[in-house]
KOLGU-4560 file (N, C-alpha, C; in nm, 3 decimals, padded with zeros to 5 digits):
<recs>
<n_xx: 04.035 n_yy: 05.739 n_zz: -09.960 ca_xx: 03.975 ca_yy: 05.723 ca_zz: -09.830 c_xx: 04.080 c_yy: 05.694 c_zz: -09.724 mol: A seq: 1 type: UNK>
<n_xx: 04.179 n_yy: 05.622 n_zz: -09.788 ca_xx: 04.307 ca_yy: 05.563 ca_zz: -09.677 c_xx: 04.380 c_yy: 05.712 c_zz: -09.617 mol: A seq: 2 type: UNK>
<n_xx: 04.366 n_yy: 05.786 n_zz: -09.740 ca_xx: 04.452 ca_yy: 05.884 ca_zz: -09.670 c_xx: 04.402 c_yy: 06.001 c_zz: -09.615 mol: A seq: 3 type: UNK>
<n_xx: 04.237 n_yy: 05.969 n_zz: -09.576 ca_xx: 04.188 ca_yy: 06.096 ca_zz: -09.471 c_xx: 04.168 c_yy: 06.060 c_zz: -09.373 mol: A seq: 4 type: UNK>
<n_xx: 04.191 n_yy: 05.914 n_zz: -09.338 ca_xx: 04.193 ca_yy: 05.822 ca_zz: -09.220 c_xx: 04.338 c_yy: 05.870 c_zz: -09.143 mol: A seq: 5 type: UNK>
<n_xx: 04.452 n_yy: 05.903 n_zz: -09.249 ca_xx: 04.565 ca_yy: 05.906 ca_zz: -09.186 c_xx: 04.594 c_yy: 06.037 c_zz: -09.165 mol: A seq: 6 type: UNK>
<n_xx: 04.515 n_yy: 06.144 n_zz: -09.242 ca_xx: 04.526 ca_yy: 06.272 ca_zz: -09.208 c_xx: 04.449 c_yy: 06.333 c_zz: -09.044 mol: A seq: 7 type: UNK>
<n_xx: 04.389 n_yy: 06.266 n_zz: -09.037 ca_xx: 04.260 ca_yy: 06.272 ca_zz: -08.912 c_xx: 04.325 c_yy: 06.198 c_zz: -08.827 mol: A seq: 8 type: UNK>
<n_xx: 04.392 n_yy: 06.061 n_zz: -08.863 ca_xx: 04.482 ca_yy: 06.025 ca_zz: -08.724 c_xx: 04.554 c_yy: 06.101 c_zz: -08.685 mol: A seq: 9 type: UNK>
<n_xx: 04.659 n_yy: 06.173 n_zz: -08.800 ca_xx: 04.770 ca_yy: 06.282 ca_zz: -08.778 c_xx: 04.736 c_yy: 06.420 c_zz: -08.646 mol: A seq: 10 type: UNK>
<n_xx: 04.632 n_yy: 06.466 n_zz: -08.728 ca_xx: 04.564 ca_yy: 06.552 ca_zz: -08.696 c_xx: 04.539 c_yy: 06.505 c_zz: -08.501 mol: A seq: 11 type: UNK>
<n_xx: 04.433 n_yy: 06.414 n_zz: -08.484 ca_xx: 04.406 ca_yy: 06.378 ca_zz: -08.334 c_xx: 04.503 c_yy: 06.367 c_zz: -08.256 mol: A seq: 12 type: UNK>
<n_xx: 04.614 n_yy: 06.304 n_zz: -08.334 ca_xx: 04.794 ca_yy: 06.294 ca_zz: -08.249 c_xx: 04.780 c_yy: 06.410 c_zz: -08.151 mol: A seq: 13 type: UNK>
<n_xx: 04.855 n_yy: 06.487 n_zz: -08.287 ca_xx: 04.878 ca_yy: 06.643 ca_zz: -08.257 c_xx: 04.819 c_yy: 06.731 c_zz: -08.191 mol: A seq: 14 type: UNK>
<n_xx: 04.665 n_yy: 06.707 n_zz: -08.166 ca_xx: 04.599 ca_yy: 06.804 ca_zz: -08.114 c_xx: 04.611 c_yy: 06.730 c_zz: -07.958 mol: A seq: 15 type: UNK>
<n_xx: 04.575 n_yy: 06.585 n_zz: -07.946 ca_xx: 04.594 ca_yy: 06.521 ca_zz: -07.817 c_xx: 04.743 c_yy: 06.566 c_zz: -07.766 mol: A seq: 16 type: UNK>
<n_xx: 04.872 n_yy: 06.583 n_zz: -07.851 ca_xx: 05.042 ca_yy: 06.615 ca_zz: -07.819 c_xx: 04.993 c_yy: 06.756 c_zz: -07.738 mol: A seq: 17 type: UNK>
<n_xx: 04.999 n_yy: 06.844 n_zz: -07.808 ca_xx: 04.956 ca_yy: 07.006 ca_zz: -07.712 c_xx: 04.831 c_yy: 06.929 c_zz: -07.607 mol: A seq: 18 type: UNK>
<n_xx: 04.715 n_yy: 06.878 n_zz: -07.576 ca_xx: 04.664 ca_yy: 06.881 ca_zz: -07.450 c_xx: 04.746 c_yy: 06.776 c_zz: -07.341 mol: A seq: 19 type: UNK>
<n_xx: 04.796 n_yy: 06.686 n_zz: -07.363 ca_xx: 04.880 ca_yy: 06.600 ca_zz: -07.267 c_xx: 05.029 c_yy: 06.690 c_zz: -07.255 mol: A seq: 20 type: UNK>
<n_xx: 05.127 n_yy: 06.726 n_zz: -07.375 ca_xx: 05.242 ca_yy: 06.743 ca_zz: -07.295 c_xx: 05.300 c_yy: 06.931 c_zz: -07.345 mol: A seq: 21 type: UNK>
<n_xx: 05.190 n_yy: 06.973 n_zz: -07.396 ca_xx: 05.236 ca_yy: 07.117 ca_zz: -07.425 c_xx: 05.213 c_yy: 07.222 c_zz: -07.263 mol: A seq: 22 type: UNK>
<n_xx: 05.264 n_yy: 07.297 n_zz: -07.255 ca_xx: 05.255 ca_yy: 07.409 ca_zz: -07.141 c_xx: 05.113 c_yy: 07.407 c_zz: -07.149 mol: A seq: 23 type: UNK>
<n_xx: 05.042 n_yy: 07.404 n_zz: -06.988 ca_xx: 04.912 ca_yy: 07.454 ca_zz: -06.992 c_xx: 04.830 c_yy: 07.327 c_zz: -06.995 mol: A seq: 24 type: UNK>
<n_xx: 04.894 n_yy: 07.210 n_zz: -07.006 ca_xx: 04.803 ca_yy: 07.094 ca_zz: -07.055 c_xx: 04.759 c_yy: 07.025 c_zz: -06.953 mol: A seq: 25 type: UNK>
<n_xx: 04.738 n_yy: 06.903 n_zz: -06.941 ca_xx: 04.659 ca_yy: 06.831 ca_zz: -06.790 c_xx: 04.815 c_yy: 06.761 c_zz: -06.704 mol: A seq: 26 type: UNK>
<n_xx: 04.942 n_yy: 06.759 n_zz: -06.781 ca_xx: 05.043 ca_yy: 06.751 ca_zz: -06.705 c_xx: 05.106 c_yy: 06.871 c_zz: -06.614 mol: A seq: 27 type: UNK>
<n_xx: 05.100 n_yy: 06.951 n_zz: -06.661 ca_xx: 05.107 ca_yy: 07.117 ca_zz: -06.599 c_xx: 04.998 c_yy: 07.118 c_zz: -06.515 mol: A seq: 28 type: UNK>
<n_xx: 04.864 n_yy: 07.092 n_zz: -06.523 ca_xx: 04.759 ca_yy: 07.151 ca_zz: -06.472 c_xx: 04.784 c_yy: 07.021 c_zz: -06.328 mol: A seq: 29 type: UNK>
<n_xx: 04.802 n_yy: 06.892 n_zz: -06.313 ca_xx: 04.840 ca_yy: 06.838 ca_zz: -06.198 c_xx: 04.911 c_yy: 06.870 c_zz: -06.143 mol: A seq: 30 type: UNK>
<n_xx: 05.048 n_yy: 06.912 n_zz: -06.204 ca_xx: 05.191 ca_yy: 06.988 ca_zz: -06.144 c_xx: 05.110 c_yy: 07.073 c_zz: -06.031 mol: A seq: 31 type: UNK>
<n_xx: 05.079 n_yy: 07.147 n_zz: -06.099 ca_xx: 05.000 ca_yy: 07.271 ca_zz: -05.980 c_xx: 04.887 c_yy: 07.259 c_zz: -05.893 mol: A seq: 32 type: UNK>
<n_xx: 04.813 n_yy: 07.131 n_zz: -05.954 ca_xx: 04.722 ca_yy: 07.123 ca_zz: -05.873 c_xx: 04.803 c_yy: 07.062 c_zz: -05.722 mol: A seq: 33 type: UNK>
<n_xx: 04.902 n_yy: 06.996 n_zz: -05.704 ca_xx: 04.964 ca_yy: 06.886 ca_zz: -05.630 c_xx: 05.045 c_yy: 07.019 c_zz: -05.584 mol: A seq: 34 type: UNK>
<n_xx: 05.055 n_yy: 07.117 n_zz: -05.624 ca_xx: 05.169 ca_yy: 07.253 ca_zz: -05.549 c_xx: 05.085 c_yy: 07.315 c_zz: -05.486 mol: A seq: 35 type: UNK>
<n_xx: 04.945 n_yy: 07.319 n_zz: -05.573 ca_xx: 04.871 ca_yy: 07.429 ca_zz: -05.442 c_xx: 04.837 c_yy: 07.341 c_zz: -05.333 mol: A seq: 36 type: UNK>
<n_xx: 04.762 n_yy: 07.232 n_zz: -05.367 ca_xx: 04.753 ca_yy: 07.131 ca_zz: -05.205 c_xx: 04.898 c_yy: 07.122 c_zz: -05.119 mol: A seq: 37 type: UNK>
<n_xx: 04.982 n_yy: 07.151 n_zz: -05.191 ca_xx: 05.079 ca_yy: 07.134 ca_zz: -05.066 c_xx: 05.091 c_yy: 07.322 c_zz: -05.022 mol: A seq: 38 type: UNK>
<n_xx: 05.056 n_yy: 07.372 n_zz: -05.079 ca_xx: 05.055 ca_yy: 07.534 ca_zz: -05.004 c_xx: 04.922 c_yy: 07.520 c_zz: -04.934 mol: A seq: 39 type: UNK>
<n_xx: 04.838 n_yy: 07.513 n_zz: -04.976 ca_xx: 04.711 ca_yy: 07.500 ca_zz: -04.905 c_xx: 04.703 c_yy: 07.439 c_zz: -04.735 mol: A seq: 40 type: UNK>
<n_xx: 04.807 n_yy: 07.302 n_zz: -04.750 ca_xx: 04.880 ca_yy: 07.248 ca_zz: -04.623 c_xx: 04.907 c_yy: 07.336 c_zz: -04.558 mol: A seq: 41 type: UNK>
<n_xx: 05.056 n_yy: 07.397 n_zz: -04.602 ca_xx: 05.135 ca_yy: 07.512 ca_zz: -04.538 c_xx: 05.090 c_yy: 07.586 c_zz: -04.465 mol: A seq: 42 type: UNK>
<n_xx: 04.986 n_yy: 07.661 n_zz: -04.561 ca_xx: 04.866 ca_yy: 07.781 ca_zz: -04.514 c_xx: 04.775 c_yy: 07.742 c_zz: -04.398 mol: A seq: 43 type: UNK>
<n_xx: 04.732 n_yy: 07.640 n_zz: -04.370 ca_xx: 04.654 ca_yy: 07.589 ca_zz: -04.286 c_xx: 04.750 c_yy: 07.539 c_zz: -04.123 mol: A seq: 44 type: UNK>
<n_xx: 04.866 n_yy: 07.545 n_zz: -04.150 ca_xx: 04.930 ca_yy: 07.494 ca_zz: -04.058 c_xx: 04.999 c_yy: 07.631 c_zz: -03.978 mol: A seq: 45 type: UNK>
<n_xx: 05.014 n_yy: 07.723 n_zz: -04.076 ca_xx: 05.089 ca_yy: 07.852 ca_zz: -04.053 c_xx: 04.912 c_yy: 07.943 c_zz: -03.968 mol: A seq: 46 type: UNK>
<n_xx: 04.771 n_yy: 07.875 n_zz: -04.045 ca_xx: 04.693 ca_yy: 07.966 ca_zz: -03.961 c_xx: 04.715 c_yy: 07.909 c_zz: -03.795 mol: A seq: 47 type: UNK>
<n_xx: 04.730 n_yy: 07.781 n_zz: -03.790 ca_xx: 04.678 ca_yy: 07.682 ca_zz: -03.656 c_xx: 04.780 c_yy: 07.791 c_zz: -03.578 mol: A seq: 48 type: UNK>
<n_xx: 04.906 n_yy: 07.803 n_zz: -03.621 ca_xx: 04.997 ca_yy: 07.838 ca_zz: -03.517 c_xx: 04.991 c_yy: 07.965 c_zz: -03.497 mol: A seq: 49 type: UNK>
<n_xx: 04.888 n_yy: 08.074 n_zz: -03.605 ca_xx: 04.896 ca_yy: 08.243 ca_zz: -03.552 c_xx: 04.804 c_yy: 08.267 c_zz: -03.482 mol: A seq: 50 type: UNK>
<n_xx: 04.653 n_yy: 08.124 n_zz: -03.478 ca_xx: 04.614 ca_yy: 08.173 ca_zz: -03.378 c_xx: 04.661 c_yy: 08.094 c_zz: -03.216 mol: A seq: 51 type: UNK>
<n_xx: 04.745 n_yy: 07.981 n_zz: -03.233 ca_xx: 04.830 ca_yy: 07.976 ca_zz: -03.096 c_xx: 04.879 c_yy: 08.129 c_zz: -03.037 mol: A seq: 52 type: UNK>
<n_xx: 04.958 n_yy: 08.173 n_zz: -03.152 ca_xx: 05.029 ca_yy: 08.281 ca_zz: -03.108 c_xx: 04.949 c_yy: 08.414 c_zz: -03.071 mol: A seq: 53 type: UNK>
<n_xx: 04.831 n_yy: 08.423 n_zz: -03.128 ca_xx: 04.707 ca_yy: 08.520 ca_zz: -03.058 c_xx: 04.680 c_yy: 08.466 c_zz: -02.916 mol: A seq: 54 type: UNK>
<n_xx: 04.651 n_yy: 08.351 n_zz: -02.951 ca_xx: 04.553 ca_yy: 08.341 ca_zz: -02.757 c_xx: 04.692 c_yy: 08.345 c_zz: -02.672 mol: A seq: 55 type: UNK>
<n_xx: 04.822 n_yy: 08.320 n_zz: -02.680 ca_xx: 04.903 ca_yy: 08.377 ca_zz: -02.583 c_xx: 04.956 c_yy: 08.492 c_zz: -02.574 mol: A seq: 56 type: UNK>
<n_xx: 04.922 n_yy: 08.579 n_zz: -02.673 ca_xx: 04.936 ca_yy: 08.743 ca_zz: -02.634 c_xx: 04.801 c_yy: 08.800 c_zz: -02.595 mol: A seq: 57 type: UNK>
<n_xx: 04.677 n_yy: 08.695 n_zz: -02.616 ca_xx: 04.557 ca_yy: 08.797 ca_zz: -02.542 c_xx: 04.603 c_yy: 08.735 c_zz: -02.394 mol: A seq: 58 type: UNK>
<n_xx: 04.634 n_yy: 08.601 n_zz: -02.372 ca_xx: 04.631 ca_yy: 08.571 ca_zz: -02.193 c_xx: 04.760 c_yy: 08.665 c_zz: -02.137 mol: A seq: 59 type: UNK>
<n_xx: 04.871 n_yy: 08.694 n_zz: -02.223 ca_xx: 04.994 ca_yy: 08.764 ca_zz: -02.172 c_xx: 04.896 c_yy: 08.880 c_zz: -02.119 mol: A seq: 60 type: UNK>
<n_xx: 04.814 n_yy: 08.956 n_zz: -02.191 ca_xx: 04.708 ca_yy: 09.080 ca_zz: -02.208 c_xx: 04.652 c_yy: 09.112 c_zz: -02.072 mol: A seq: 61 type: UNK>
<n_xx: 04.613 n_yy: 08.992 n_zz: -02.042 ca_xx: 04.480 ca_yy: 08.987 ca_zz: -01.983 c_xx: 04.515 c_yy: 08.857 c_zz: -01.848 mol: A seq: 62 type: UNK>
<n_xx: 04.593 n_yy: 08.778 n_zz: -01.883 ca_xx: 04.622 ca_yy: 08.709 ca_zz: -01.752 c_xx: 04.766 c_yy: 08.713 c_zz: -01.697 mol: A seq: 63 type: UNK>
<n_xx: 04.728 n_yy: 08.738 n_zz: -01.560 ca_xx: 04.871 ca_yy: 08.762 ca_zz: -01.469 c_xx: 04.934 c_yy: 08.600 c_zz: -01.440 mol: A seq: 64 type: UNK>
<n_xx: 04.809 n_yy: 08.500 n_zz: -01.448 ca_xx: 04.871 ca_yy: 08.342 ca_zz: -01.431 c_xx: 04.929 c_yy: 08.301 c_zz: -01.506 mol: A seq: 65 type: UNK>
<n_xx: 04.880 n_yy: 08.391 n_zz: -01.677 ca_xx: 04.980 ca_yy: 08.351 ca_zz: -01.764 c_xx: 05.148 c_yy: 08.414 c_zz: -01.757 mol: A seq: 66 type: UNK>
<n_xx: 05.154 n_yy: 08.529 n_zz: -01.707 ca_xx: 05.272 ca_yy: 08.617 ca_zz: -01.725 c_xx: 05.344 c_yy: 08.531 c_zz: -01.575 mol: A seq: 67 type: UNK>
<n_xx: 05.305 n_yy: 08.492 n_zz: -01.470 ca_xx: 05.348 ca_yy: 08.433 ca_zz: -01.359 c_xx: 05.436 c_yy: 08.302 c_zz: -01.387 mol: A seq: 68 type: UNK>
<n_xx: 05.343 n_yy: 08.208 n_zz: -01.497 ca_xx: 05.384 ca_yy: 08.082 ca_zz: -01.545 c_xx: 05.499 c_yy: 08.112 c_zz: -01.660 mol: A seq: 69 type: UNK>
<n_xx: 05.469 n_yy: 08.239 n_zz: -01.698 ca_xx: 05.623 ca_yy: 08.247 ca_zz: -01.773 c_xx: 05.739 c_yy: 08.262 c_zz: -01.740 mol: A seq: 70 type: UNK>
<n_xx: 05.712 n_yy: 08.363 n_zz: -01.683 ca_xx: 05.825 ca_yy: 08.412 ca_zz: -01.546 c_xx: 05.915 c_yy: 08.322 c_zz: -01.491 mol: A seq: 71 type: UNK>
<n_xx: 05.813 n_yy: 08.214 n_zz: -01.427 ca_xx: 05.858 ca_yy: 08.085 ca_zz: -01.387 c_xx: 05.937 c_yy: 07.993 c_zz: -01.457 mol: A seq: 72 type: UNK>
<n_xx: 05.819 n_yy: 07.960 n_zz: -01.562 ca_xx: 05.950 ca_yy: 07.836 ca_zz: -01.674 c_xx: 06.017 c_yy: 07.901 c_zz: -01.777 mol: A seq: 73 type: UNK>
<n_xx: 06.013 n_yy: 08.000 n_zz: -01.792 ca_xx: 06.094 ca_yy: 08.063 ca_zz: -01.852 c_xx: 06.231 c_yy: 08.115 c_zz: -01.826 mol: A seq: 74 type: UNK>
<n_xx: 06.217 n_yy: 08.211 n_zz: -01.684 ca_xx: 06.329 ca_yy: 08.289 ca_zz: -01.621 c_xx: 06.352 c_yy: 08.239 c_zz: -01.471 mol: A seq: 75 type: UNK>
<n_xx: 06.343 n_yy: 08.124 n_zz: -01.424 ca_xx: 06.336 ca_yy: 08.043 ca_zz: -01.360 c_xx: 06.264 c_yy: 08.142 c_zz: -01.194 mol: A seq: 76 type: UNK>
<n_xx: 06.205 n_yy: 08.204 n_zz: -01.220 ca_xx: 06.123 ca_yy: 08.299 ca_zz: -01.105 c_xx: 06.060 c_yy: 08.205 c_zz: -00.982 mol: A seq: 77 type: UNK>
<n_xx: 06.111 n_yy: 08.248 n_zz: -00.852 ca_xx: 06.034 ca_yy: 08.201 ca_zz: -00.779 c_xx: 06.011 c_yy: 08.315 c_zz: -00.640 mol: A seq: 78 type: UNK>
<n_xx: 05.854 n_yy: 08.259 n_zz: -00.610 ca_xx: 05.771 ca_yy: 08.412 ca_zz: -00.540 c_xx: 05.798 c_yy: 08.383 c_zz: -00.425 mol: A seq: 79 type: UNK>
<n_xx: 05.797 n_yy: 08.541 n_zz: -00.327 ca_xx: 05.841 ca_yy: 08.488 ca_zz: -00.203 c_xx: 05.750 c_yy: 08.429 c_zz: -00.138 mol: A seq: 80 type: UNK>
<n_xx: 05.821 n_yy: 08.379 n_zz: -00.052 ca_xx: 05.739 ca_yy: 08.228 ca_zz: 00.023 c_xx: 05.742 c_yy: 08.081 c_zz: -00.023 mol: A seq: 81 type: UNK>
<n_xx: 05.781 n_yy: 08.130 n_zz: -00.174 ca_xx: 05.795 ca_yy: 07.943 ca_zz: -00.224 c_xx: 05.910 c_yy: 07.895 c_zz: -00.226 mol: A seq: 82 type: UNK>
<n_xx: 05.912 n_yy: 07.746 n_zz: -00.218 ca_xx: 06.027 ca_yy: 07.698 ca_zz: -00.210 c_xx: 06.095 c_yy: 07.612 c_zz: -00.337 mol: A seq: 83 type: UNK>
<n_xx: 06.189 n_yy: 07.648 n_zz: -00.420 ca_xx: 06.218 ca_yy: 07.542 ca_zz: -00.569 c_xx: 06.301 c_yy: 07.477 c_zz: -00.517 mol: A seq: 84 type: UNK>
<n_xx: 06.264 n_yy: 07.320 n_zz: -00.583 ca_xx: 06.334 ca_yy: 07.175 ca_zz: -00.529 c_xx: 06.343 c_yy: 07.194 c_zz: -00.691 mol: A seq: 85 type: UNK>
<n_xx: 06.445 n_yy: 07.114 n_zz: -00.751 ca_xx: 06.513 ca_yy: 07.096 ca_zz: -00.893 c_xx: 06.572 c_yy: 06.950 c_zz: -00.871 mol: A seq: 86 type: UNK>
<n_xx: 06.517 n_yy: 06.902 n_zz: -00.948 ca_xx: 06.495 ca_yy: 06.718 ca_zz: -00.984 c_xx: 06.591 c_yy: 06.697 c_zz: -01.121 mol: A seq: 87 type: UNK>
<n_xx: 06.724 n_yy: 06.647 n_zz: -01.069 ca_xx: 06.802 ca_yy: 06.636 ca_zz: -01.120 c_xx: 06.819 c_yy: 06.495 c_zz: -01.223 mol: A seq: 88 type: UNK>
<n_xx: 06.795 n_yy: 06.445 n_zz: -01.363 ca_xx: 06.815 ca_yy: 06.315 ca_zz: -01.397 c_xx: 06.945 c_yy: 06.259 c_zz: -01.320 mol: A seq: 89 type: UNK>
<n_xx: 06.942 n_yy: 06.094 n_zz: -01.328 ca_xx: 07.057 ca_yy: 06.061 ca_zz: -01.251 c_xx: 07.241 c_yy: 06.076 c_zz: -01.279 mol: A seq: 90 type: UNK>
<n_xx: 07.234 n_yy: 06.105 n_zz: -01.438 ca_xx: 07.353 ca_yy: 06.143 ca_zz: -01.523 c_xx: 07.403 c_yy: 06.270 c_zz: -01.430 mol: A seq: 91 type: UNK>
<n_xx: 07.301 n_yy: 06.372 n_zz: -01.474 ca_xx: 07.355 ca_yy: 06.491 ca_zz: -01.414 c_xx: 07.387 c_yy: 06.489 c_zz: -01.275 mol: A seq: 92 type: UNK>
<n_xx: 07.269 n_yy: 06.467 n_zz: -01.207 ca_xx: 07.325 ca_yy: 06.433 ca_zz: -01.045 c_xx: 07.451 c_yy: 06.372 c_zz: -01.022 mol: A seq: 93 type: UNK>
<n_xx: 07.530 n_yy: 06.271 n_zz: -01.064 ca_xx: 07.612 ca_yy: 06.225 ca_zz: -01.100 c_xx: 07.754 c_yy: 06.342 c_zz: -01.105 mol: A seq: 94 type: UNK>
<n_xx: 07.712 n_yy: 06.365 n_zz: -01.198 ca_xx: 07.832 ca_yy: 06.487 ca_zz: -01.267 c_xx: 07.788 c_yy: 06.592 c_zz: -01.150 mol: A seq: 95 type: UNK>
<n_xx: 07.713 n_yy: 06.647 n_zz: -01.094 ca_xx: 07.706 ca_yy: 06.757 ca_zz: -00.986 c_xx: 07.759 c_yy: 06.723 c_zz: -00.857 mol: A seq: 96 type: UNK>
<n_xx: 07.733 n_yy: 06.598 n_zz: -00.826 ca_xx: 07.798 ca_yy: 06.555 ca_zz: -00.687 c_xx: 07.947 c_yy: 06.538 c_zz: -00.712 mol: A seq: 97 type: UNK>
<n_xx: 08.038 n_yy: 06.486 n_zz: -00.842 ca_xx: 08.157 ca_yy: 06.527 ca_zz: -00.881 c_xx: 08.202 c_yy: 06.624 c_zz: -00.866 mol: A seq: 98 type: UNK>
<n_xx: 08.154 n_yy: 06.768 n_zz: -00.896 ca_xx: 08.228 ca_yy: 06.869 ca_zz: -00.907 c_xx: 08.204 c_yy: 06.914 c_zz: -00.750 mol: A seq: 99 type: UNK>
<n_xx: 08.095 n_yy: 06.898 n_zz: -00.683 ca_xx: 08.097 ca_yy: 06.965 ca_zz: -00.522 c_xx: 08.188 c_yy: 06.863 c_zz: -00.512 mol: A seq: 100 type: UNK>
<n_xx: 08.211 n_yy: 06.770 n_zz: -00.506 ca_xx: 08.333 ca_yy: 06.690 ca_zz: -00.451 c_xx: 08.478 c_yy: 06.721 c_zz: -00.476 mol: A seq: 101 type: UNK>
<n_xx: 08.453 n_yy: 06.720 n_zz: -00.570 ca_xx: 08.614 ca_yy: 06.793 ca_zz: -00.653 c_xx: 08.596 c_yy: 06.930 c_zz: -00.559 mol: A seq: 102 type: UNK>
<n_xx: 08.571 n_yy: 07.026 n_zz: -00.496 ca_xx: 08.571 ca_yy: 07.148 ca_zz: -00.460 c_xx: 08.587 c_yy: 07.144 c_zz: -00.336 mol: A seq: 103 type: UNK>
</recs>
């Protein structure tokens, strides 16, 4: 009797060894579960920003306020009639009134 107690312990080891640490087992199966939630992240962060990147090619499309405001902070554009004032931090101001001075 002692020794089908120890064959059946043997046995449960082994079969519990392959489901805890063989390929495929519930250590593998967290591995991946914890890889797809972090792709799943990814994926969700990569949609947020393609549809940023849609609604500013439908307003590029379709709005001239958008293509105006680019123009502007982008390629520093200004329309006739307006006037650009440029607000210098005090560092730079600094260093700009140097060099007209130096000149």
């Amino acid at each position: 009797m002692k020794w089908v107690t120890v064959v059946l312990a043997l046995a449960l080891v082994w079969l519990q060894q392959d489901l805890w640490l063989a390929k495929g087992g519930w250590r593998d199966m967290w591995r991946l579960e914890s890889q797809a939630e972090r792709r799943r992240e990814a994926n969700q962060a990569l949609v947020w920003r393609n549809q940023a990147l849609k609604a500013e090619v439908e307003n590029l499309r379709n709005g001239q306020d958008a293509i105006a405001e680019i123009a502007r902070t982008e390629l520093g554009y200004v329309g006739p009639g307006e006037v650009y004032y440029r607000i210098l931090p005090a560092s730079e101001a600094a260093a700009a009134e140097g060099e007209t001075a130096a000149e």
